[in-house]
Phi, psi and omega in degrees: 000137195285079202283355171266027158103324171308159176227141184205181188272128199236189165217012162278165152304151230247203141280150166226078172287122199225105160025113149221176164250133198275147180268075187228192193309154156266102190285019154262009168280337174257153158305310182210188135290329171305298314183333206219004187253159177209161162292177168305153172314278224252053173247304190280080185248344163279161176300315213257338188285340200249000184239337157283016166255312169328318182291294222308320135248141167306355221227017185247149193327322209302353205265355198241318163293346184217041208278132238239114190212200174294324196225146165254024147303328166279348177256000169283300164320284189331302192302328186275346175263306217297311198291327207251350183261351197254301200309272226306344168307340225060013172301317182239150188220175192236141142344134190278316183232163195284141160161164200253165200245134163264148154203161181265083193267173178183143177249176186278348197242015182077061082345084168235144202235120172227156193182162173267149186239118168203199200255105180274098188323147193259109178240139169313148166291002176254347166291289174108081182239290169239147173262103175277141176247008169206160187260166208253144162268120199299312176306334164255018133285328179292337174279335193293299150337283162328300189280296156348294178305324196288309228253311198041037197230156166260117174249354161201134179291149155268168193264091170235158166232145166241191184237114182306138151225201147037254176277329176234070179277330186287337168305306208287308157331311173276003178276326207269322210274327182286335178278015161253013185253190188292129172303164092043255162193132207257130109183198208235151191264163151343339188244024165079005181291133178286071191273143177214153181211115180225199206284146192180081187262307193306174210251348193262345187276311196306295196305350175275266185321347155292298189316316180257002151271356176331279240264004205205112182312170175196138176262152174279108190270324203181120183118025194274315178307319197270341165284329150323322160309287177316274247267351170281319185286318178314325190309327208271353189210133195303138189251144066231149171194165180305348214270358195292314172271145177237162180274118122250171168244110180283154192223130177239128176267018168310287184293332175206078176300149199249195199273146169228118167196142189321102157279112202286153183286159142213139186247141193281301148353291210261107162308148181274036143304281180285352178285345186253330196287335189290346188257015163307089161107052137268309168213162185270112216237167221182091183304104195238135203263071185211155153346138174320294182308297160341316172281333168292333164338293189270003174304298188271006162290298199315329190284336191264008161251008175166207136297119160242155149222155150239133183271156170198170178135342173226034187092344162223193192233150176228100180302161189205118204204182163056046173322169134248144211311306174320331179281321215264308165326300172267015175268302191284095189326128169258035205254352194249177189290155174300322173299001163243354205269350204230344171289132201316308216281320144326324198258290154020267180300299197295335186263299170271323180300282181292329183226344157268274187281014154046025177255112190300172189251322173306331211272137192245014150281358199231345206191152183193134193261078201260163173268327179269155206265259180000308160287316174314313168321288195324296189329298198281334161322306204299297229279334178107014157286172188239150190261133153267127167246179213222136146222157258253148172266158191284178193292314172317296183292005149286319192267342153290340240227279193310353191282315210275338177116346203278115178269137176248170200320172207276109166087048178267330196249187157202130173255105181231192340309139190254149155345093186302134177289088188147305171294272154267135163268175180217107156269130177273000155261002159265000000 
C-alpha cells in the first residue's frame, strides 16, 4: 500500500470525510475578516506576534488558539467563556445545514492552492489512512489536549495531502466548478494572501467527494500535534461521538504542490560563542559577514554536498558543515533507513543537540522552534541565543521516509501555504 499521500486501490479504509456546520464570523459583527484571521497556533509563537493580533480585532481568533493568562488552566477557561460570549453575541454563528467547505488560498506571485475542509474520521496508525512524517512532543499535545477540551471545538484545521487520480478527477472538477460561483467569504490577509471559501451542501456533490477520497490516504502536511491531539480525545469519549472526527483541510498535490520549508531552531542558553567553540574538530565551521539571504544561499550550496547549518545570533552568520563521519557514527542511531540517518534535521538533534551542546530538546525553556528565518535571527540577537537556521528538506525525502513508516525528527519540515486560523471553525456541542 502506498504510504505518501498516494493512492492505489485497497479494500481499507479510506479517508472518510463528513459534513458539519462550520462555525464561522458575522461580518457585520467584525471590523474585517482579515482583521479577525490568524496563522496556526503554532507559527504564532512569539509574544509581540500574539499581541500584535490582538490588537487587530478585539474579536480575532488568536484570542481562542492562543489564549493569553497565568496558567493554563486559566487560558484554557479564558478560551472557553471568550468562544460561548462571540456565540451568544453573534460574532460567530454556525452554518444553517451541514456540508464540507472548498477553499482558496492564492498570493501575488500565482501561487494557488484549493483543497477541502471537513471532518475527518480519527483513525488508528496501523490503518495507514493518514500518514504522520514526524514525531510529536506530548506536552503540546497534552496542552492542545486541553483547550480542545475546554473549548469542546476544532478551532483550526491541519493541513493534510493526498495525490488525486482518477478517482477523484470528478472531486476535482467540483472544486474547480465551486470556485467559480460567489464565495462565502473573500479575503486578503496582511501577508498578501488572497482567501475565499465557499459552502458544498447538495447530497450528489457531498457523495462525489466522499466517494473519490474512499479509496485513498493522506500525509499530514501541517498539524502532527493537533492529529495526535484527535486521536487522544477520541480515546476519551465512548464513540460514536463528534470527538470520532477532527477539521482539516485536505488538498491534492497532484494539482496543487504545496512549498515545503525549514523550521529553525532558536536556543535560549547558549550564545553563539560558545555554540561555535563546542563544535571545534566536529564540523567545519566558517564565518560569513554578508546579508541574511546570501547566507541562506550559501547555506543551500553547503546543503547539496552534505549537513549544513547557520548559527546566527551575534551580528553574523556561521556556516557549520563537514561533520565528522567518526561523530555522526557514534551519535546517529543505526537502526534507521539512511535517508533518515543523513537528514540534517537528525544530525541536529541526535548529534549537535544531544551531544556536543547537552541542550534537552523537549524543554521550551531551553529551545524554541520558529518558522520565520528573520525572526528568528532578531530573537537570537535581542536575547543573546543562538538561531540554527535550516534548510528545508525536500518533498520527495518526506514522502519517502512516511512510504517506509519512518517519521522523522520533531519539527523538521513546514508545508505551506497553511490554512488561516479563523474562516471556519467546528463546534463539536452544536
Amino acid at each position: 500500500m502506498n504510504t505518501a499521500g498516494h493512492s492505489e486501490a485497497t479494500e481499507r479504509r479510506g479517508l472518510e470525510l463528513t459534513p458539519f456546520r462550520g462555525l464561522r464570523y458575522d461580518p457585520d459583527r467584525v471590523g474585517s475578516l482579515a482583521a479577525v484571521t490568524s496563522p496556526p497556533y503554532d507559527v504564532v509563537v512569539r509574544p509581540d506576534g500574539v499581541h500584535h493580533l490582538q490588537s487587530a480585532d478585539p474579536h480575532n481568533i488568536v484570542r481562542l488558539i492562543l489564549p493569553q493568562a497565568a496558567t493554563p488552566s486559566a487560558r484554557n477557561d479564558q478560551a472557553a467563556q471568550t468562544l460561548r460570549r462571540w456565540l451568544s453575541e453573534g460574532v460567530l454563528t454556525t452554518d444553517p445545514d451541514p456540508g464540507l467547505y472548498v477553499y482558496e488560498q492564492r498570493d501575488g506571485n500565482g501561487m494557488l492552492q484549493r483543497g477541502i475542509i471537513g471532518a475527518l474520521r480519527v483513525s488508528d496508525p496501523a490503518e495507514q489512512v493518514v500518514l504522520p512524517h514526524e514525531d510529536v512532543m506530548p506536552h503540546i499535545v497534552a496542552d492542545r489536549a486541553a483547550l480542545m477540551r475546554a473549548t469542546s471545538a476544532n478551532l483550526e484545521p491541519l493541513l493534510l495531502t493526498y495525490r488525486g487520480d482518477d478517482s477523484t478527477t470528478a472531486t476535482a472538477d467540483l472544486i474547480e466548478r465551486t470556485a467559480e460561483q460567489p464565495p462565502l467569504l473573500a479575503t486578503t490577509t496582511e501577508d498578501g494572501f488572497s482567501h475565499r471559501l465557499w459552502s458544498v451542501t447538495a447530497p450528489a456533490d457531498l457523495t462525489t467527494i466522499q466517494s473519490g477520497l474512499a479509496r485513498h490516504q493522506a500525509l499530514i502536511a501541517d498539524g502532527h500535534h493537533r492529529w495526535a491531539t484527535y486521536r487522544r480525545l477520541r480515546t476519551e469519549h465512548p464513540s460514536p461521538s463528534p470527538w470520532d472526527h477532527g477539521l482539516v483541510l485536505l488538498v491534492d498535490t497532484a494539482r496543487y504542490p504545496l512549498r515545503v520549508r525549514a523550521i529553525h531552531r532558536l536556543l535560549h542558553d547558549l550564545p553563539v560563542g560558545d555554540a561555535v567553540a563546542a563544535l571545534d574538530g566536529h564540523f567545519r565551521v566558517r564565518r560569513l559577514e554578508v546579508p541574511l539571504p546570501e547566507a541562506l544561499a550559501t547555506l543551500a550550496d553547503a546543503a547539496c554536498a552534505g549537513n549544513a547549518f547557520l548559527l546566527a545570533g551575534d551580528g553574523a552568520f556561521h556556516l557549520v558543515d563537514r561533520p565528522d563521519p567518526d561523530l555522526l557514527a557514534r551519535t546517529v542511531p543505526a537502526d534507521r533507513p539512511t535517508a533518515w540517518r543523513t537528514l540534517d534535521a537528525t544530525v541536529l538533534h541526535a548529534t549537535l543537540l544531544d551531544h556536543v551542546w547537552r541542550i534537552p530538546e523537549d524543554s521550551p525553556a531551553h529551545i524554541s522552534y520558529i518558522h520565520d528565518t528573520a525572526a528568528t535571527v532578531a530573537k537570537a540577537e535581542r536575547d543573546g541565543g543562538t538561531a540554527v537556521l535550516m534548510h528545508p528538506v525536500r518533498e520527495e525525502v518526506v514522502r519517502d521516509l512516511a512510504r517506509q513508516g519512518v517519521t522523522m525528527p520533531r519539527k523538521s519540515t513546514s508545508f505551506g501555504p497553511k490554512p488561516a486560523s479563523g474562516l471556519v471553525l467546528r463546534a463539536l456541542d452544536l
